[in-house]
Every structure is written in C-alpha cells, then in structure tokens.
N, C-alpha and C positions, 0 to 999 in steps of 0.2 A: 918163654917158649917151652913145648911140653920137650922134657927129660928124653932120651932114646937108649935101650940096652946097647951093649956095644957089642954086645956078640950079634944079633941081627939088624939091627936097625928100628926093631918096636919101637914103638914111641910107650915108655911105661908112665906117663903121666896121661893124662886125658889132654887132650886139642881143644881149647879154648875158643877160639875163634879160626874163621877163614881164611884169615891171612896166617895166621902157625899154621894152619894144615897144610899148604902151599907149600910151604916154604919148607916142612918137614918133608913133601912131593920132590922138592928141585933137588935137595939132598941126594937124593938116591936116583943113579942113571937112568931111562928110559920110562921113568913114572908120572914124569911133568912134560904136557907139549905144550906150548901155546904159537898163537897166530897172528898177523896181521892183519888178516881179511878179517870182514865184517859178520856176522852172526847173527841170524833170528831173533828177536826177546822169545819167540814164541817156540822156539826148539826148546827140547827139556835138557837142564843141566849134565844129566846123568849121560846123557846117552852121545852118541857119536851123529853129527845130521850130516849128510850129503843129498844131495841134488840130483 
C-alpha cells in the first residue's frame, strides 16, 4: 500500500493499482462514496451521472 506523509495525508509513494487508491480514498473522510444502486457501464468513471 502506497506510504502516506503524516502531516497531510499525501500519499509519498506512487498508487500502484485501483484498489490502494480506494482504499488510500476511504482513509480520509468525505473523499470515498459509494452506492448501492446500479450504474451505467456507459457513464464515464470520472464524472458524477444523474438522470
């Protein structure tokens, strides 16, 4: 799992894969949502979809 300073929460190593990055996310309050409901394949990752 990538390193993190401790004075902000950086991550000083590089993020390796998707799942450390997540999980580097859930770490720190209000940076990780996730949902129940179902999702697009076709909405783009990045961005926020609603309807």
């Amino acid at each position: 799992m990538a390193e993190e300073d401790l004075a902000n929460g950086a991550p000083t190593a590089p993020i390796k894969d998707l799942r450390e990055g997540i999980e580097l996310l859930k770490r720190h309050d209000g940076q990780f949502v996730s949902t129940a409901v179902e999702v697009s394949p076709h909405a783009e990752l990045a961005g926020v979809y609603k309807k």
